[in-house]
C-alpha positions as CSV (number, residue, x, y, z in Angstrom):
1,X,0.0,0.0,0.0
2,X,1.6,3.5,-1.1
3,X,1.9,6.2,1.5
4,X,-0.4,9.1,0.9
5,X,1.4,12.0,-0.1
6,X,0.8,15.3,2.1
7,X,0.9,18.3,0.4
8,X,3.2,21.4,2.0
9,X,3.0,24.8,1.1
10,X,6.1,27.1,0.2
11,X,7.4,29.5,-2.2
12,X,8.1,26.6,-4.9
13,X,6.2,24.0,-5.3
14,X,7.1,20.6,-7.1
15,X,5.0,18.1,-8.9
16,X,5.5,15.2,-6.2
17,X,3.6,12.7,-8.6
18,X,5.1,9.4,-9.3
19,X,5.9,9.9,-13.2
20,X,7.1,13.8,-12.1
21,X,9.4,12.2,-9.5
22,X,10.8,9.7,-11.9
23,X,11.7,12.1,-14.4
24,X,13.6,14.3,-12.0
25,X,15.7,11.0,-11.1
26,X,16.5,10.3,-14.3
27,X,18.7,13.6,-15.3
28,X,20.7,12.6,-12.1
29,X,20.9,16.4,-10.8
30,X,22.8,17.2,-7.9
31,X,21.1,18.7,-4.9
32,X,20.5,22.4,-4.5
33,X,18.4,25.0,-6.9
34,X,15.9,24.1,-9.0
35,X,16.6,23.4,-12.9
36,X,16.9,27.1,-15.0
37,X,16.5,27.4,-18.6
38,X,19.3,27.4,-20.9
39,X,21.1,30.6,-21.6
40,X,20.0,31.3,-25.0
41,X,16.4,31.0,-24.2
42,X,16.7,33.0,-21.0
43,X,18.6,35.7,-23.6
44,X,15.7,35.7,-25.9
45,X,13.3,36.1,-23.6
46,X,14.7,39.2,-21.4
47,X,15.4,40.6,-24.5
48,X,11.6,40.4,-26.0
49,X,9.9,43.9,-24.5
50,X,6.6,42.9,-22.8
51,X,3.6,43.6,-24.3
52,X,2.0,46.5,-22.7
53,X,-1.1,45.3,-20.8
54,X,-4.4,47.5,-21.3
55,X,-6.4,47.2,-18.3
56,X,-10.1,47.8,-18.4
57,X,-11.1,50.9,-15.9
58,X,-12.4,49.7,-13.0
59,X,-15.8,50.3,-12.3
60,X,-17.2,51.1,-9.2
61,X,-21.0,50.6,-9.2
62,X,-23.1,50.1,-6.4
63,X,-24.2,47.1,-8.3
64,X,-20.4,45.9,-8.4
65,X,-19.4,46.8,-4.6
66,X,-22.5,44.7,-3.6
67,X,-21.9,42.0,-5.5
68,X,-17.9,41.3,-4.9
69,X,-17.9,42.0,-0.7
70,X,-19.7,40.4,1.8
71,X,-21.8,43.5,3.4
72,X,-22.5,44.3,6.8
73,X,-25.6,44.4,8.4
74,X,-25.9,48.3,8.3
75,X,-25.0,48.1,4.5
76,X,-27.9,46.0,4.1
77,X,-30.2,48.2,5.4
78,X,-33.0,49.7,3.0
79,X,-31.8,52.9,1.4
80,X,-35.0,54.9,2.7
81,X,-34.3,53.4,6.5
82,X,-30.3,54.1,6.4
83,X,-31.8,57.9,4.8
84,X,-34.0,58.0,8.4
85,X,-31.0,57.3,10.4
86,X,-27.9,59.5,8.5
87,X,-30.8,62.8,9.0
88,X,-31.3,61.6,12.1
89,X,-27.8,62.0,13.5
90,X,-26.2,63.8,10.5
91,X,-22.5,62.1,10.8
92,X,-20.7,62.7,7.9
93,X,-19.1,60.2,9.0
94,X,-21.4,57.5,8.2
95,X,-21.2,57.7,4.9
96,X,-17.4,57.9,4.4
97,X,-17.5,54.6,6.0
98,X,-18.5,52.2,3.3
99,X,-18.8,52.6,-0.5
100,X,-22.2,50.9,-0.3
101,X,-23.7,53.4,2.4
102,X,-22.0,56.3,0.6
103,X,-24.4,55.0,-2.4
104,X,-27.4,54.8,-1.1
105,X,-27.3,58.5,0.8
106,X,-25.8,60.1,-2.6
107,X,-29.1,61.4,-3.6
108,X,-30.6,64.6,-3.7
109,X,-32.9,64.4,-1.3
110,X,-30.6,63.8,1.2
111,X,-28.1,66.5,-0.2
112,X,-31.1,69.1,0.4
113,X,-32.2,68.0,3.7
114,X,-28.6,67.9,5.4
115,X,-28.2,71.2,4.1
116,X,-31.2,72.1,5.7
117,X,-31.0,70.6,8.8
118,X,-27.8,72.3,9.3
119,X,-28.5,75.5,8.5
120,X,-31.9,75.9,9.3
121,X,-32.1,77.3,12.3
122,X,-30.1,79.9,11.3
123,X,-32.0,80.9,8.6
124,X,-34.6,80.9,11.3
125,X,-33.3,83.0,13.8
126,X,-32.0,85.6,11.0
127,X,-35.0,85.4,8.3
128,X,-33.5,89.3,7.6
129,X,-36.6,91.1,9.1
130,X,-37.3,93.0,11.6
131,X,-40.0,90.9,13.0
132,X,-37.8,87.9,13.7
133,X,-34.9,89.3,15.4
134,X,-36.5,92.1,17.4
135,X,-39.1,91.2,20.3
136,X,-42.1,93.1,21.7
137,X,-39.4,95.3,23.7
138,X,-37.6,96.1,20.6
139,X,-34.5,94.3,22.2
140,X,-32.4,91.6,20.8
141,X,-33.4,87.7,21.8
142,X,-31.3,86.2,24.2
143,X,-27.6,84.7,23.4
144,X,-27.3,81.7,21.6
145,X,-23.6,81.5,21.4
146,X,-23.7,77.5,22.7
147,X,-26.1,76.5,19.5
148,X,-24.6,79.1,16.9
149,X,-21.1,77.6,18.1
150,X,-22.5,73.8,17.6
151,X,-23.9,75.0,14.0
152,X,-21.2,76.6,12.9
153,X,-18.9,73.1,13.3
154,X,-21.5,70.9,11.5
155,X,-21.9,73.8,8.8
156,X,-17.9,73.9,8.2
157,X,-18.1,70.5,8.0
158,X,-20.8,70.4,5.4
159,X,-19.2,73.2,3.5
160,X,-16.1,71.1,3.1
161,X,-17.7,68.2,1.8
162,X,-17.9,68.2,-2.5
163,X,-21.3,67.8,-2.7
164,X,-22.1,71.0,-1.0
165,X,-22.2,73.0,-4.1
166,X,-23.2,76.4,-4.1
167,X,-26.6,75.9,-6.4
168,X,-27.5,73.0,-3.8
169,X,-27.1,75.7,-0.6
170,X,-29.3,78.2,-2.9
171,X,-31.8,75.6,-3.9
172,X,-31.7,74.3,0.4
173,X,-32.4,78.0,0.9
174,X,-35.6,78.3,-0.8
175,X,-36.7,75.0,-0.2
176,X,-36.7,76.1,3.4
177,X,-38.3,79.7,2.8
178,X,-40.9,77.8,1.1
179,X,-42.0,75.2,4.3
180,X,-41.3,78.0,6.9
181,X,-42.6,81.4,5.3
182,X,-45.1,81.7,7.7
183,X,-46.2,85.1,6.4
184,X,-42.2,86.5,6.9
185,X,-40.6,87.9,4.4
186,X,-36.7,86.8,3.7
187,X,-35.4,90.0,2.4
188,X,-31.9,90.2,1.7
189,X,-29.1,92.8,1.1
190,X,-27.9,93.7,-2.0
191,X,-23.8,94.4,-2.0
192,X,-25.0,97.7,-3.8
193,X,-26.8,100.4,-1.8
194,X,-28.4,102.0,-4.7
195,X,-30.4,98.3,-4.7
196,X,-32.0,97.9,-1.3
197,X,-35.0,99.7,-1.0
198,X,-34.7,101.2,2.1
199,X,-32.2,100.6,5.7
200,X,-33.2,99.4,8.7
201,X,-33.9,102.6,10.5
202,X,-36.5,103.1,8.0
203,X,-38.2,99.8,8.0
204,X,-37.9,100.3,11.6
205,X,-40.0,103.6,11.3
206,X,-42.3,102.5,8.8
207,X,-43.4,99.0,10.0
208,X,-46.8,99.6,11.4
209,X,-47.4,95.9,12.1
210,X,-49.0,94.5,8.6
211,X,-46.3,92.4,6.7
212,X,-44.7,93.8,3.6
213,X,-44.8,92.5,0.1
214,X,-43.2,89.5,-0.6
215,X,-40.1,89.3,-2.0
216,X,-40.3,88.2,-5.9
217,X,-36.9,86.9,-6.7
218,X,-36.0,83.5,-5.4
219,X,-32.5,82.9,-3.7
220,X,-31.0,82.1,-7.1
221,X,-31.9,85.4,-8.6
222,X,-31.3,87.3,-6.6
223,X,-27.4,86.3,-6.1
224,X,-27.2,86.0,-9.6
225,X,-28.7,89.7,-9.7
226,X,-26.3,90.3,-6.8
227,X,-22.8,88.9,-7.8
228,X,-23.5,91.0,-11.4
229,X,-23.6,94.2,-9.4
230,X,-20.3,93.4,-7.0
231,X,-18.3,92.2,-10.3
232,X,-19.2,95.1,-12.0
233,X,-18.8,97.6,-9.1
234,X,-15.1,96.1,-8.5
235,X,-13.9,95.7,-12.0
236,X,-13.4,99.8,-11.7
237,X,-9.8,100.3,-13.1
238,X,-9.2,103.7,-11.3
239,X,-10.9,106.7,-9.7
240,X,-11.9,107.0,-5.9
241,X,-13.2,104.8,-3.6
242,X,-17.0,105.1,-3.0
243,X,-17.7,103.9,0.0
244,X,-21.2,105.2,0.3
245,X,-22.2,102.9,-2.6
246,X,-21.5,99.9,-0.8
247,X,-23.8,98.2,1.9
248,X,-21.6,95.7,4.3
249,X,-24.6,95.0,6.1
250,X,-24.6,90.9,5.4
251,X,-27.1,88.7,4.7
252,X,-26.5,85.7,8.1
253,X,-27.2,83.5,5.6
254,X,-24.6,80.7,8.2
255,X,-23.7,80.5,11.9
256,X,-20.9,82.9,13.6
257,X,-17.7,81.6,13.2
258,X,-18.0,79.0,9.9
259,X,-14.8,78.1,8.1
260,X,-14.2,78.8,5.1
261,X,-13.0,75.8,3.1
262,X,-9.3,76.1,2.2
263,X,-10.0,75.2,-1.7
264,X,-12.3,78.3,-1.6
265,X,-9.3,80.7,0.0
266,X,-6.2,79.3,-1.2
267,X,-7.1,79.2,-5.0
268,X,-7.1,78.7,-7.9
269,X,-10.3,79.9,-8.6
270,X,-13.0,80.0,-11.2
271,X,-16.0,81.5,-11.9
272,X,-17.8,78.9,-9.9
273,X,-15.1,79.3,-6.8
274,X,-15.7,83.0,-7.0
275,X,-19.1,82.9,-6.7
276,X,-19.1,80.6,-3.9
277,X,-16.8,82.8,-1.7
278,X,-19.1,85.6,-2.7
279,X,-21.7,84.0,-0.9
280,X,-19.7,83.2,1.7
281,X,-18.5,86.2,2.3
282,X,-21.6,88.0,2.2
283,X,-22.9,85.3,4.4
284,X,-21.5,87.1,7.4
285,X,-21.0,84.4,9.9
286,X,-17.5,83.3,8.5
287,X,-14.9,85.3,9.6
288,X,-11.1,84.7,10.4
289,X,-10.1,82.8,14.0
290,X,-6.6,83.8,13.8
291,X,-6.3,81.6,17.3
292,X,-7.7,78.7,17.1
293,X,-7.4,77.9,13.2
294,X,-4.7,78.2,10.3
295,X,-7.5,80.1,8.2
296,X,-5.3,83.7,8.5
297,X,-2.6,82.3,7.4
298,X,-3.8,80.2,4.3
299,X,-6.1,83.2,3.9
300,X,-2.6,85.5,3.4
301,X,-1.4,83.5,1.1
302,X,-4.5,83.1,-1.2
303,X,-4.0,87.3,-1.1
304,X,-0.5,86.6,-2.7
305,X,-2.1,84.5,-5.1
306,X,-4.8,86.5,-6.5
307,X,-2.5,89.7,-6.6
308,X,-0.8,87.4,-8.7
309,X,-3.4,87.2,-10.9
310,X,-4.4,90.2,-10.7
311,X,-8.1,88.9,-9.7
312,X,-10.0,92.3,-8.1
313,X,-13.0,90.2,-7.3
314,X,-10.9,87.9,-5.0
315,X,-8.9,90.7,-3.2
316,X,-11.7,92.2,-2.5
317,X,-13.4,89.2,-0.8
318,X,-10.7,88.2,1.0
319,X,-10.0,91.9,2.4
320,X,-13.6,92.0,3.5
321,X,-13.7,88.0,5.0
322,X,-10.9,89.9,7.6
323,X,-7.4,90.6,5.9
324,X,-8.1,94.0,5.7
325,X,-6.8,94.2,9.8
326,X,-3.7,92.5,8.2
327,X,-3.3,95.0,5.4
328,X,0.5,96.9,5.8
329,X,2.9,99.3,3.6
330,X,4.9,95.8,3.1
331,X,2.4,93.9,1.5
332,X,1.2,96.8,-0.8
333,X,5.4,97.1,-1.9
334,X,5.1,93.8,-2.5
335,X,1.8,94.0,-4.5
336,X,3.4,96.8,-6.3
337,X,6.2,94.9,-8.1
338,X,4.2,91.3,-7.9
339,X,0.9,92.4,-9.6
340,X,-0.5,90.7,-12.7
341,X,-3.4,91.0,-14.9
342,X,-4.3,94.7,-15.2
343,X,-1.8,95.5,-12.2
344,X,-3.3,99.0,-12.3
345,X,-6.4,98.0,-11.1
346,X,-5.2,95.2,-8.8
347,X,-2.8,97.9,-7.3
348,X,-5.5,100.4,-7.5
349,X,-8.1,97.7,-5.5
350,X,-5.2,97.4,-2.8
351,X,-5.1,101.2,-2.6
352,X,-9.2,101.7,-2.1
353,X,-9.7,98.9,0.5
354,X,-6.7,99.8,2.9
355,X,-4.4,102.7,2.2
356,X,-6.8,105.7,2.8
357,X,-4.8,107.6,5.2
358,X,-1.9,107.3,2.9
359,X,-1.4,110.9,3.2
360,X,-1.6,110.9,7.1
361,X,1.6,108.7,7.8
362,X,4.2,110.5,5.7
363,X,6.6,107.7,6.2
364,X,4.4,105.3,4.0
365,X,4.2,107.4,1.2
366,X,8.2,107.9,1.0
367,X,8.0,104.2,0.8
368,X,5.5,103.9,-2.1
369,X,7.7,106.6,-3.9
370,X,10.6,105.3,-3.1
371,X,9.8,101.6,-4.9
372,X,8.4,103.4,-7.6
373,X,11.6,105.0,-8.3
374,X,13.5,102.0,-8.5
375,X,11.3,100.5,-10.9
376,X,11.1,102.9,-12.6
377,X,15.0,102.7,-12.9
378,X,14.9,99.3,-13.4
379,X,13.0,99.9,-16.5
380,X,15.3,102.3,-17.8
381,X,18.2,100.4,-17.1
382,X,16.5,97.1,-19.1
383,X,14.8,98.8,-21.4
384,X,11.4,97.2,-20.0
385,X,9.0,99.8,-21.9
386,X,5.5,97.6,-19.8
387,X,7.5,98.6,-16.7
388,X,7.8,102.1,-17.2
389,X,4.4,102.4,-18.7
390,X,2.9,100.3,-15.5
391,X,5.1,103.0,-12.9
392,X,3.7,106.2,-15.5
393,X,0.4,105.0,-15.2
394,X,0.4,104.7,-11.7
395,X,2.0,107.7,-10.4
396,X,-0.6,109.5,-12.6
397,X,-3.4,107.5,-11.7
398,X,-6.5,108.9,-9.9
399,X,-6.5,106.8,-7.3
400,X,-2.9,106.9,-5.9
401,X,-3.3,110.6,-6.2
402,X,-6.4,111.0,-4.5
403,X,-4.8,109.3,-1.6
404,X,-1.7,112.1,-1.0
């Protein structure tokens, strides 16, 4: 009777058969490594380039992740029950924990109800009328520093995620104006004073008790309306600052102390981008914790970068989300030489928004005609004719000379 053979695993395996076994016998091959090819076939085939191997893309389907992994139980939960527990708790966790869960909650639906669940009672406790934020007293409510500070965590959260595009918060927005109207009116500021009907001393005066019109434009329109008037307004190549033209009055559209994503500050932006910090911005409830977050700093260097550019829009936001504390003679010299785009009208956006007592600290004005001096030296020297034309243009610009 043969012994059975038992079967070992390692890194080479042999053919322990009885015909396999036999073979090996008969070439009579001393002990050691196994058997290699003969030279002149190993040559020819190290010498043969591989074919190139086209892979198929990998698809990543609901239908696919299902079907190649075993699920757990919460993955096999209906999609409308595991909907009824993520807007239950709102962890944005819970979805970045499986493929399959991340599926089933990537719907619209959901998109719009986090959004509103989140923001929501801040749209609540600042509708933008009179009525809501004002009691019989005509004093403010009560603090709610403890729930604005939990909202304003989820919300900069939320912003963060990719999904939270800027048509989904406007869409949120009206969605909820719609199922909480309750006879208010959502009125918001326009960035253009010549655009809001009246201030709030005068609706103040005037409000005898009945409700005003309501509003026509939806929240869509009315940033469209809105961001049209601010690109306009800033695209202004020279001439003095109005200030009287613009209302900084903001619209509390999120909670005090929201973060503004990083993508959003540090750049490179598009229309899209822009538009989003616009509404940010104007938002009024994200502002710069130069203590307890990096957002200053990454906010600093976003100004480098659109000075680089020479994008007015973006300066301007940024100055007015909090940099405009930060704002010093340096990083105007620096602007000055580092400018792109139309650099008149970057330098001249720099000038408007921070530099209007110019003619107050005598020191900083030696400094601005100091640098533009040298460049204008430099350009001399090099024979750079855009240099000398950029330093002409300047010195004689309205701006600049509005400011001495």
């Amino acid at each position: 009777m043969d012994l059975t053979p038992i079967k070992i695993p390692g890194k080479n395996k042999r053919d322990n058969r009885k015909p396999a076994i036999a073979e090996r016998k008969a070439l009579k091959r001393p002990r050691g490594r196994p058997l290699k090819l003969c030279t002149s076939n190993a040559v020819s085939i190290v010498s043969a380039p591989p074919d190139p191997v086209v892979r198929a893309p990998k698809k990543r389907s609901l239908r696919n992740i299902k079907s190649r992994r075993k699920m757990s139980l919460l993955e096999k939960l209906p999609t409308e029950l595991l909907e009824k527990v993520f807007l239950f708790c709102i962890n944005l966790e819970l979805p970045r924990a499986s493929p399959v869960i991340a599926g089933k909650l990537s719907s619209e639906t959901v998109y719009l109800q986090t959004i509103i669940t989140a923001f929501g009672r801040t749209w609540d406790r600042w509708p933008g009328q009179r009525e809501q934020f004002l009691n019989f007293k005509g004093k403010r409510p009560a603090s709610t520093s403890d729930a604005s500070k939990d909202d304003s965590k989820l919300q900069s959260a939320i912003l963060r995620c990719r999904w939270a595009s800027l048509s989904r918060l406007l869409a949120a927005k009206d969605t909820w104006i719609q199922r909480e109207r309750r006879g208010r009116v959502f009125k918001p500021r326009y960035f253009l004073n010549s655009r809001n009907a009246c201030s709030d001393e005068d609706e103040d005066e005037d409000n005898d008790g009945t409700p005003p019109e309501l509003a026509e434009l939806n929240a869509i329109e009315y940033f469209n309306n809105d961001f049209t008037s601010f690109s306009e307004f800033v695209h202004e190549r020279d001439g003095s600052w109005t200030w009287e033209h613009c209302s900084w009055h903001t619209n509390k559209d999120v909670a005090d102390g929201v973060e503004i994503p990083t993508s959003l500050l540090l750049g490179p932006w598009d229309e899209a981008k822009i538009k989003h910090l616009f509404w940010l911005v104007k938002s009024g409830g994200a502002t710069i914790d130069w203590l307890n977050s990096t957002s200053g700093e990454v906010a600093l260097e976003g100004l480098k970068n659109a000075v680089a550019i020479g994008d007015t829009r973006v300066i301007h936001l940024l100055e007015w989300y909090g940099l405009i504390e930060k704002l010093d003679i340096e990083t105007l010299l620096w602007s000055i030489r580092n400018a792109g785009g139309d650099r008149i009208a970057t330098v001249n956006q720099l000038l408007r928004l921070g530099f209007s007592n110019i003619s107050s600290e005598l020191r900083n004005a030696r400094k601005i005609q100091r640098l533009l001096s040298d460049m204008e030296d430099e350009g001399k020297q090099d024979g750079d004719a855009e240099k000398l034309d950029f330093v002409n243009q300047l010195k004689t610009s309205q701006t600049l000379s509005e400011l001495y």
